[in-house]
Structures are given as structure tokens and as C-alpha cells.
DRENDO-1510 file (C-alpha; in Angstrom, 1 decimal, always signed):
<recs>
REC; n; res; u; v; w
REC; 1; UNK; -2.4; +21.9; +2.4 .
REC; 2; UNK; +1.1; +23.0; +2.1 .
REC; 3; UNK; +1.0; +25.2; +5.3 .
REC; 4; UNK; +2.0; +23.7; +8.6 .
REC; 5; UNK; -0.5; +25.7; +10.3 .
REC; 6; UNK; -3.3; +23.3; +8.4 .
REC; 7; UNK; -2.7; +20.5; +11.2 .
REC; 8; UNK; -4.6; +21.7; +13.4 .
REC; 9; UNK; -7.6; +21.7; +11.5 .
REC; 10; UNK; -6.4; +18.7; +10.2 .
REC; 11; UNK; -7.1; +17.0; +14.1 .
REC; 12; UNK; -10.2; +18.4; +14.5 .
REC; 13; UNK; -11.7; +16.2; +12.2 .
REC; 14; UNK; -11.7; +14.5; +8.6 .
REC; 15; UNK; -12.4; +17.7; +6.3 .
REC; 16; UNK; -14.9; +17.2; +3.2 .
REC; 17; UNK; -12.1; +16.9; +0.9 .
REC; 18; UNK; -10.1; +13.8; +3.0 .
REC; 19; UNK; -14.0; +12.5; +3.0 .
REC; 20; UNK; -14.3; +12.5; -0.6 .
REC; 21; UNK; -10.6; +10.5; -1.4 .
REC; 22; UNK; -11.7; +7.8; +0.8 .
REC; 23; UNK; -14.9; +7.4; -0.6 .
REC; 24; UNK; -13.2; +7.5; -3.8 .
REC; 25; UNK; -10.6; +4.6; -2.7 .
REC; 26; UNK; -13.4; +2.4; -1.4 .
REC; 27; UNK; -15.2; +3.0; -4.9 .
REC; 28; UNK; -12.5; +1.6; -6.7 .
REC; 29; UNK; -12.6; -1.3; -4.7 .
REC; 30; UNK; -16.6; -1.8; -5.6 .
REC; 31; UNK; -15.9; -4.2; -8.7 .
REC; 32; UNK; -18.9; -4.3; -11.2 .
REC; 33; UNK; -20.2; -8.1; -11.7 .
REC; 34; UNK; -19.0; -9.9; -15.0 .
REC; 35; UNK; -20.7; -13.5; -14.8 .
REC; 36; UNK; -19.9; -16.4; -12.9 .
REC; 37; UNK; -16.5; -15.3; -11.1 .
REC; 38; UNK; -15.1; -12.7; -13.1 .
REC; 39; UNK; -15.8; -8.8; -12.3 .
REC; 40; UNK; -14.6; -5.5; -13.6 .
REC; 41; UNK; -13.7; -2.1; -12.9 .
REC; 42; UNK; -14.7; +0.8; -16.0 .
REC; 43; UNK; -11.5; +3.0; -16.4 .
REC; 44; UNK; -11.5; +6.7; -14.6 .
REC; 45; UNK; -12.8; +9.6; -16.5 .
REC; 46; UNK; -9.5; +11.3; -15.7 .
REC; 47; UNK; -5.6; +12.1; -17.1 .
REC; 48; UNK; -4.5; +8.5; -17.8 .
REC; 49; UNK; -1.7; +7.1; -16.4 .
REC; 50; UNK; +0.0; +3.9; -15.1 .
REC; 51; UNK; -2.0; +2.0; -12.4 .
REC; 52; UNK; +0.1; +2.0; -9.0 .
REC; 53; UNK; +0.2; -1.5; -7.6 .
REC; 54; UNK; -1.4; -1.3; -4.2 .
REC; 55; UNK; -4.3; -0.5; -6.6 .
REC; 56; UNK; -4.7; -2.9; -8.7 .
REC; 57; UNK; -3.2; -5.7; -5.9 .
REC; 58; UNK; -6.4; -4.5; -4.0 .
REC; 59; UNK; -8.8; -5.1; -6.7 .
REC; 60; UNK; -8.0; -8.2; -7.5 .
REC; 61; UNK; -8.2; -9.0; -3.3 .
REC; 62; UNK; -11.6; -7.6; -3.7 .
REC; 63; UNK; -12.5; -9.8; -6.6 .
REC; 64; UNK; -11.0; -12.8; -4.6 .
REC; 65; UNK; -12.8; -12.1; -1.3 .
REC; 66; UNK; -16.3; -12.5; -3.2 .
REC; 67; UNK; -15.9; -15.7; -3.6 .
REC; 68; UNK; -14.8; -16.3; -0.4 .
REC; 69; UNK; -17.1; -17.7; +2.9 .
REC; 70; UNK; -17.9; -14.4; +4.9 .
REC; 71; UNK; -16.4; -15.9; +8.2 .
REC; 72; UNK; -12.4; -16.3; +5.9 .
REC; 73; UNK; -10.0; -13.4; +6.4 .
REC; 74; UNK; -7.1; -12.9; +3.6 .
REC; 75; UNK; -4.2; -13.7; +5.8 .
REC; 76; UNK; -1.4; -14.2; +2.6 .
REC; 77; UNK; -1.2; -12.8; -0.5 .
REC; 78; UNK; +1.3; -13.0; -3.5 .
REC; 79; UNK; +1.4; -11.1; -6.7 .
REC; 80; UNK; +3.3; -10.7; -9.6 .
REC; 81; UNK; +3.0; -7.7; -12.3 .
REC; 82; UNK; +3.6; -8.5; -15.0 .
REC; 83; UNK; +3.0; -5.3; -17.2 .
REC; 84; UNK; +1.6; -2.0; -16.7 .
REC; 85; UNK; -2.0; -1.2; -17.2 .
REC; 86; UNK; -3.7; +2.2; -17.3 .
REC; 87; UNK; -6.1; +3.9; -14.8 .
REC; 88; UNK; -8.4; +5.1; -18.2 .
REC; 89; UNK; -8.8; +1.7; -19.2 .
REC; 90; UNK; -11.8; -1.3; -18.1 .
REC; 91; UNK; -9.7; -4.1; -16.3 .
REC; 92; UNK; -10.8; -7.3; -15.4 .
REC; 93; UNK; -10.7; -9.5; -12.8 .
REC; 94; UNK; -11.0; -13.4; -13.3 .
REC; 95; UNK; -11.3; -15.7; -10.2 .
REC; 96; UNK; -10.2; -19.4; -10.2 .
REC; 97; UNK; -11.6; -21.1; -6.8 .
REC; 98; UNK; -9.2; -23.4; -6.4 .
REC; 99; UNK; -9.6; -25.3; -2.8 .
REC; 100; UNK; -12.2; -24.7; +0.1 .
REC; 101; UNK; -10.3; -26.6; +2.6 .
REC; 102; UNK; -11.8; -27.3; +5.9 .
REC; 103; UNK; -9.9; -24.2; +7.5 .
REC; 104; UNK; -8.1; -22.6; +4.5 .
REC; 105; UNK; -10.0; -21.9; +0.7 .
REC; 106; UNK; -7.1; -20.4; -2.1 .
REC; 107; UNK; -7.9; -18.5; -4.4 .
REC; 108; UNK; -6.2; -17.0; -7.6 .
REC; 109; UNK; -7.0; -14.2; -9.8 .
REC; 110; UNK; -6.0; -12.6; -13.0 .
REC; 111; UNK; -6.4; -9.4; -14.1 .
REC; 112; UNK; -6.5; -8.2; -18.0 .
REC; 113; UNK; -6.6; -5.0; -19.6 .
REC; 114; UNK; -6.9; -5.3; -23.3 .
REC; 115; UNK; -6.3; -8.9; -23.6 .
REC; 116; UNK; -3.0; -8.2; -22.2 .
REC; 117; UNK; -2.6; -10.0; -18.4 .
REC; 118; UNK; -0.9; -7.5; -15.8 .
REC; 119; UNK; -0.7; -8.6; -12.6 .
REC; 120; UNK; -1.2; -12.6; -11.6 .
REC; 121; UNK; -2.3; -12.7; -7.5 .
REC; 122; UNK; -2.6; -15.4; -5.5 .
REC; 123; UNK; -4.3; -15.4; -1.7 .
REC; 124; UNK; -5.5; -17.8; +1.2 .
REC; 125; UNK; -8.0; -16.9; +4.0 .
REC; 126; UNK; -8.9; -18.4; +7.2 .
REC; 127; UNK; -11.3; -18.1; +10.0 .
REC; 128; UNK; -9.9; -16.8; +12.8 .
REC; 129; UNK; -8.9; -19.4; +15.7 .
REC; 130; UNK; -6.7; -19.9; +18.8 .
REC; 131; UNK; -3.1; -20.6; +18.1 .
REC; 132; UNK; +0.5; -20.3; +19.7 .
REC; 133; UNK; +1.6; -16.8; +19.3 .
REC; 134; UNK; +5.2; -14.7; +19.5 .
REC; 135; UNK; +6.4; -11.9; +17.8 .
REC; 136; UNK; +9.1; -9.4; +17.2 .
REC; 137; UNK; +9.3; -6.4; +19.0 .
REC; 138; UNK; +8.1; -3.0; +18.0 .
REC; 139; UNK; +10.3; -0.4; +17.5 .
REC; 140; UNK; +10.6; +2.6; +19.5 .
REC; 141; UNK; +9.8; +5.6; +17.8 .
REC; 142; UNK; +7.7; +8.6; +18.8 .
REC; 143; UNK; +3.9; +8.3; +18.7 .
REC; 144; UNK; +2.1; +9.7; +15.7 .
REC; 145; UNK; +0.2; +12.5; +18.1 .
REC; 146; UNK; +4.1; +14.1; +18.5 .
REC; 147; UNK; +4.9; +13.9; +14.8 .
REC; 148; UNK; +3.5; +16.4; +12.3 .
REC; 149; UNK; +2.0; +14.9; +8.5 .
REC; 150; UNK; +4.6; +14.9; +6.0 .
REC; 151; UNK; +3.5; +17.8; +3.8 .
REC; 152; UNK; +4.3; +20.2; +7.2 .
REC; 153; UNK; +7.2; +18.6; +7.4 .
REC; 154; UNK; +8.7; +19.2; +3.7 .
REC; 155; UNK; +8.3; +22.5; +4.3 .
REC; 156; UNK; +10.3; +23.4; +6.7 .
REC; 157; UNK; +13.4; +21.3; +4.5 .
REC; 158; UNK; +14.9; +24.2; +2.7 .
REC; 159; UNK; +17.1; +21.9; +0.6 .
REC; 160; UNK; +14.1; +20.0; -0.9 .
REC; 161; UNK; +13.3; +21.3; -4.5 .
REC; 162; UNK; +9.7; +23.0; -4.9 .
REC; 163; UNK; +8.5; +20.0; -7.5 .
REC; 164; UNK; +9.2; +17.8; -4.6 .
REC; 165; UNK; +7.9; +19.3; -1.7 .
REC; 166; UNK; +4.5; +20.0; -3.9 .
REC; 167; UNK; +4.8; +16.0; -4.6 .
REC; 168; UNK; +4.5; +15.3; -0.8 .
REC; 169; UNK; +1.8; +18.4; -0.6 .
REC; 170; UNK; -0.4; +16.4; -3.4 .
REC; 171; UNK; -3.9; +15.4; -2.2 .
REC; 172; UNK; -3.9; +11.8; -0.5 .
REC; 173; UNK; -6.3; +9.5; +0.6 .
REC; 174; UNK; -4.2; +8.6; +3.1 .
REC; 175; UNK; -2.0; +10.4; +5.4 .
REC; 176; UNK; +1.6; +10.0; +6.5 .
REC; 177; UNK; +4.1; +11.4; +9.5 .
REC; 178; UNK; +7.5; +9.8; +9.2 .
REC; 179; UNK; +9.8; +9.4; +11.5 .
REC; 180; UNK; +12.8; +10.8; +9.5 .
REC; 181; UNK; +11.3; +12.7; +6.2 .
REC; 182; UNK; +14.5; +14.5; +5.8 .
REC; 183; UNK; +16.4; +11.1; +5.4 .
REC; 184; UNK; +13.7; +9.8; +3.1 .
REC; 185; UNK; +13.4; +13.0; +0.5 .
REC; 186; UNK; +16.8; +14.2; +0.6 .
REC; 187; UNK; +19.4; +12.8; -1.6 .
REC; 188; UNK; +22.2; +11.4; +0.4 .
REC; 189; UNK; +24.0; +7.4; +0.9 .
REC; 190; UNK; +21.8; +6.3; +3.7 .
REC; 191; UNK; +21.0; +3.2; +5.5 .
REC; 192; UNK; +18.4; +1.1; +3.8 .
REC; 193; UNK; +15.7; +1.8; +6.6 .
REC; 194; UNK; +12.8; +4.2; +7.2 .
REC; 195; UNK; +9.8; +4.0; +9.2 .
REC; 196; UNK; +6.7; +6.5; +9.0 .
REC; 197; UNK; +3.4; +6.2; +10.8 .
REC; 198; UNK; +0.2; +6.0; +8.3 .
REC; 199; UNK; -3.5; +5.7; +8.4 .
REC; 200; UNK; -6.2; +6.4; +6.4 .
REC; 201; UNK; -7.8; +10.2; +5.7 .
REC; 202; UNK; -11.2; +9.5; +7.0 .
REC; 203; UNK; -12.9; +6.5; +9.0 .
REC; 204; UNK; -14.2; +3.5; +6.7 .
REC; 205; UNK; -18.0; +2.8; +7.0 .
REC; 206; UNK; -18.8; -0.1; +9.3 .
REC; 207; UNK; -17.3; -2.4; +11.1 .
REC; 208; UNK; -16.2; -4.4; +7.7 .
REC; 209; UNK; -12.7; -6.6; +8.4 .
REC; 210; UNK; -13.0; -7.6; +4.7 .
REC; 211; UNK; -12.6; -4.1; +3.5 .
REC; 212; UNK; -10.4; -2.7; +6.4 .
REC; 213; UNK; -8.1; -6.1; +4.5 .
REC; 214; UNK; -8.8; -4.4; +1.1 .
REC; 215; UNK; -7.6; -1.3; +1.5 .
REC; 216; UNK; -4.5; -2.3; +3.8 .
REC; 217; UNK; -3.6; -4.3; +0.9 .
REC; 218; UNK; -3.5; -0.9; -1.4 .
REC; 219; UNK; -1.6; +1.0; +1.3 .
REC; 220; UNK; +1.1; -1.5; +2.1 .
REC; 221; UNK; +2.7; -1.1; -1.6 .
REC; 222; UNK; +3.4; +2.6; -0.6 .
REC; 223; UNK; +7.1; +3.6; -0.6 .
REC; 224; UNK; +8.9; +0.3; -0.2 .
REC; 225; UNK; +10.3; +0.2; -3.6 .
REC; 226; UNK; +12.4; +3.1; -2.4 .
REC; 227; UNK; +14.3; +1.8; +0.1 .
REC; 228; UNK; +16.4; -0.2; -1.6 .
REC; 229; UNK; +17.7; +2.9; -3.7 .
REC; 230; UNK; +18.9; +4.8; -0.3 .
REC; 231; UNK; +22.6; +3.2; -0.2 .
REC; 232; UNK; +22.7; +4.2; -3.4 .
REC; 233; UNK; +22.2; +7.7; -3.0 .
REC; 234; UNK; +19.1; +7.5; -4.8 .
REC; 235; UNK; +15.3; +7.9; -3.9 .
REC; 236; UNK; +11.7; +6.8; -5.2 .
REC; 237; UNK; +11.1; +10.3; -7.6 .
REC; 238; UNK; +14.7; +10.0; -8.8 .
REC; 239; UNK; +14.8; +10.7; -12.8 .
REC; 240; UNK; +17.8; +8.7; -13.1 .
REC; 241; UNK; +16.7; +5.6; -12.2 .
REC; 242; UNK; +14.2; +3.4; -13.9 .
REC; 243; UNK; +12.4; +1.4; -11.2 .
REC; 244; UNK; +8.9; -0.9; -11.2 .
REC; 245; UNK; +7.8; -2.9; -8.7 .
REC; 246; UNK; +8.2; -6.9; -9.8 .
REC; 247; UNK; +6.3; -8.8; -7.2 .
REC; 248; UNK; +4.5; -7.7; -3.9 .
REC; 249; UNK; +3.7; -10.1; -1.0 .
REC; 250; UNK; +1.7; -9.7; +2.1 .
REC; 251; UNK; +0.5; -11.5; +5.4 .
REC; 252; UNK; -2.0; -10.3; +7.6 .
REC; 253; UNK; -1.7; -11.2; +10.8 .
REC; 254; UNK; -4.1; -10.2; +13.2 .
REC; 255; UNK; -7.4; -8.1; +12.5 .
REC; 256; UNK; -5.9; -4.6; +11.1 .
REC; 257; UNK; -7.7; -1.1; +11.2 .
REC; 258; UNK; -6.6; +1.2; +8.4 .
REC; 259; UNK; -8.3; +3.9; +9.5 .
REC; 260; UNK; -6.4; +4.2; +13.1 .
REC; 261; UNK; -2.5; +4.7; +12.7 .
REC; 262; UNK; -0.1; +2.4; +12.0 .
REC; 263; UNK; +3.9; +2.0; +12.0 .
REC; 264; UNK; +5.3; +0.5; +8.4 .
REC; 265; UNK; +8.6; +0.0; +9.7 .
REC; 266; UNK; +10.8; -0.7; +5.9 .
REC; 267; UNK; +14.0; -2.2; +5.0 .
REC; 268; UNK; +16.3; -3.3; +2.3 .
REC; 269; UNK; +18.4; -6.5; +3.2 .
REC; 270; UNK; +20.1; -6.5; -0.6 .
REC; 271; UNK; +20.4; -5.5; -3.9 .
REC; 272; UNK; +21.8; -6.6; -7.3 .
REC; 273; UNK; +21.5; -7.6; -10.6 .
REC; 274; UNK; +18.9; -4.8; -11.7 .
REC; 275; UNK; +16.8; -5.4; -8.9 .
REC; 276; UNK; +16.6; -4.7; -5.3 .
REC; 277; UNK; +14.4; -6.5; -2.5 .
REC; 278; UNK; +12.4; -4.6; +0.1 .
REC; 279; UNK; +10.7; -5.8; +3.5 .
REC; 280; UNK; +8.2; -4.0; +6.2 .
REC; 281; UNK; +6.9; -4.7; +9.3 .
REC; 282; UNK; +3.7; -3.3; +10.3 .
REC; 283; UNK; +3.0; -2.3; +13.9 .
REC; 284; UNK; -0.3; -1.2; +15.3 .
REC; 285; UNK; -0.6; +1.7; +18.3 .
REC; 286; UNK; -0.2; -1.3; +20.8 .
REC; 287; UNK; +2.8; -2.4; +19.5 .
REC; 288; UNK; +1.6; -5.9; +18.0 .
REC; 289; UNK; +2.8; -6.8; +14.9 .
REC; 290; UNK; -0.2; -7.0; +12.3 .
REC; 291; UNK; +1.5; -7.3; +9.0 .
REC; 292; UNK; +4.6; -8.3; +7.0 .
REC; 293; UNK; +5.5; -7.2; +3.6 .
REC; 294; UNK; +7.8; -8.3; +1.5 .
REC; 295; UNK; +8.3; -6.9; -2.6 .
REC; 296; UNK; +11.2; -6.9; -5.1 .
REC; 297; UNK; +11.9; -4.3; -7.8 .
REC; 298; UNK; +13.4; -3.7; -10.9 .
REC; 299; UNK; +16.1; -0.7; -10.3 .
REC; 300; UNK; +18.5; +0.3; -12.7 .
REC; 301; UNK; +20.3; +3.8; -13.8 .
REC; 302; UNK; +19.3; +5.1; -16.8 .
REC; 303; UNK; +22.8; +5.0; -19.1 .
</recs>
């Protein structure tokens, strides 16, 4: 995958292997039935290691939309993790139904691995309905056809150390094309902005707007807590720094498709004290604004 040449095959159509993440993804998202309002999901038979949040912030979305009228769409979320968990362990998901309002229900969910609570979400759906509308404008940046994935970009940045470039070569369920990659990987003070276009690896079954909300809740923790660190000289896989994500909120505007390409347009408006706050936009091929994002992180060098 770490060939350039790869893209074109890439274009022709989802290969087996793209097939098999996503079905994988959507798996984890499949919570097993506890009783009453509580569900599960078994640990994975593979190397453990620290859940990433757009995981378990999914999960517990999927455990909140059960219980949840069919015709209410998650339009806010808020979570806060609290410690880490790990992917080899059974976590669980309890639901409190808190109101069923007559055009919003809230919901909140816990989730515990161990005894030990890690991550404490919060979310309100709606049915759709008519309402004023404005929004910001898109940015202008060149369409995701004209940009190549990441992984063919790395490797055509000679400064960018091997362990690196692999990192960006690694398998993904979902695929990315940045506007600037160079500005992102490379080591160097920079503006507290990036923007990449992202979508997922292969079509999602159906025509399911629960699960298209799902999984854009997993994919819209991915690389925000590295913006802040770009002033700083600093980025997301540097050694140096010890980072975690503390909180992670999100508002769905408008019916999202994962599966079709999307601009995640990022920004970093301050840091201090340890931590560092990050905000996105989220921009669909049309321009309209379908998402906003919003997380803060711990972010301090290592003495």
C-alpha cells in the first residue's frame, strides 16, 4: 500500500482487504445485549492496547441509539474520558433514558471496563424538521479526485523518517488525502490549522442514517488532538509529548454520508495549562456544513 502506483487500483473499486476493515468497524459497533438497557462489546482476540476514542465514543452512541425511537437522529453529543480501557477487554455500556420529550429524548451512557468507568457520554436526537438555516462558508481547497491518499503522499517526503511514513502506510478502515500532509507530518512551528478530505474504505450496507451517525462519530476523533501541538513544533506521534484526549464533542447537522468524502477542516484557537483545545468543521462535496467538532487534550513535554 506504500506505493503511489496503488491508487489507481485503489479507484477502481473497494479491494477485499478495504472490505474486510469496514466490516470489521461496523462489527464493533454490533453491541451484544446485557438486559434491560445495558449492552456489551467482548474484547478483540488481538495485541492489546489502549482503546482510541472515536471507538469507544461510537459504542456507547450505538448503545444510546437503541433505545432511541427509530424516526430521532443524534444531532449532539458530549463525552468525557475519563481513563483508558483496553481493546482485549469486555466493556460495557449502561444506558440511562432520561427524557423522551415531544421533539428531543437525552440520553446518557456509561461505559465500564473492569469495574473501572472510562468514558461518561451524553447525546440528544431529533426528528428531522423544517427550520431557519445559515451557515459558514466552505473552504476552498482542491477536490479529493485531484489529491492522492496520504500513504502516496508520505512517500514522496524524503525528510519523513521510515517509522513514520510506514505509520501513515498502516491498514485503515478509512482513507485520507490531506490538503497539506507535509505541514501535518513534518516537524516544524506551524499555524494551528490543517484540513484533509476523508471517507470511509468501502460503502456501508444500506441506506442506515443511524449507522452512517455511528461511525462518523468514530471518525471525527481522528487527528484533532494534534493540532494544537503545531505552534509548538510538535505533532500527534511526537515521543516527547505526553498527550490524551480529555473530552470530545460533536453536533451533527444535517444527514452525513461517511462513505462519500468529506472535508474535516481543524483548528487550534489556544493552549495552556497542560492542555490544548481543538475545533473542526466538517464540509460535505457540496460545500454544506454537516458537522462541528470540538475536543480538548491533555499535552505536556515529557521532563
Amino acid at each position: 500500500m506504500s506505493e503511489p502506483k496503488q491508487e489507481a487500483e485503489v479507484d477502481q473499486g473497494p479491494r477485499e482487504r478495504d472490505r474486510g476493515l469496514v466490516a470489521r468497524v461496523v462489527a464493533l459497533l454490533d453491541l451484544e445485549a446485557d438486559g434491560g438497557d445495558s449492552y456489551r462489546a467482548p474484547g478483540l482476540s488481538t495485541e492489546p492496547r489502549p482503546i482510541f476514542g472515536g471507538h469507544i465514543v461510537a459504542q456507547a452512541l450505538a448503545a444510546a441509539t437503541r433505545t432511541v425511537d427509530v424516526a430521532r437522529r443524534v444531532h449532539s453529543l458530549h463525552a468525557y474520558y475519563l481513563r483508558f480501557g483496553m481493546t482485549d477487554r469486555t466493556t460495557t455500556f449502561t444506558v440511562s433514558r432520561d427524557s423522551d420529550g415531544s421533539k428531543v429524548s437525552f440520553r446518557r451512557v456509561v461505559a465500564m471496563q473492569d469495574d473501572k468507568m472510562l468514558l461518561s457520554l451524553g447525546a440528544a436526537f431529533q426528528a428531522p424538521e423544517a427550520g431557519m438555516e445559515h451557515q459558514i462558508e466552505a473552504p476552498q481547497v482542491p477536490p479529493p479526485e485531484t489529491l492522492r491518499d496520504d500513504f502516496a503522499q508520505a512517500a514522496d517526503i524524503a525528510e519523513l523518517p521510515d517509522a513514520i511514513r510506514a505509520m501513515v502506510a498502516r491498514a485503515s478502515p478509512i482513507r485520507f488525502r490531506s490538503i497539506d500532509l507535509r505541514a501535518r507530518l513534518v516537524p516544524s512551528v506551524r499555524p494551528a490549522r490543517q484540513a484533509y478530505w476523508f471517507r470511509l474504505a468501502d460503502d456501508l450496507p444500506g441506506d442506515d442514517q443511524a449507522l452512517q451517525r455511528i461511525v462518523f462519530a468514530y471518525a471525527s476523533d481522528m487527528m484533532l488532538l494534534g493540532t494544537a501541538l503545531m505552534p509548538h513544533g510538535r505533532r500527534w506521534f511526537d515521543a516527547e509529548v505526553r498527550k490524551a484526549s480529555l473530552d470530545h464533542a460533536l453536533w451533527i447537522h444535517r444527514d452525513v454520508r461517511v462513505d462519500d468524502w468529506l472535508l474535516y477542516q481543524q483548528e487550534s484557537p489556544w493552549a495552556g495549562e497542560g492542555r490544548g483545545l481543538n475545533r473542526g468543521h466538517i464540509f460535505d462535496r457540496a460545500g454544506r456544513l454537516v458537522a462541528t467538532v470540538s475536543q480538548e487534550g491533555s499535552m505536556r513535554a515529557k521532563a
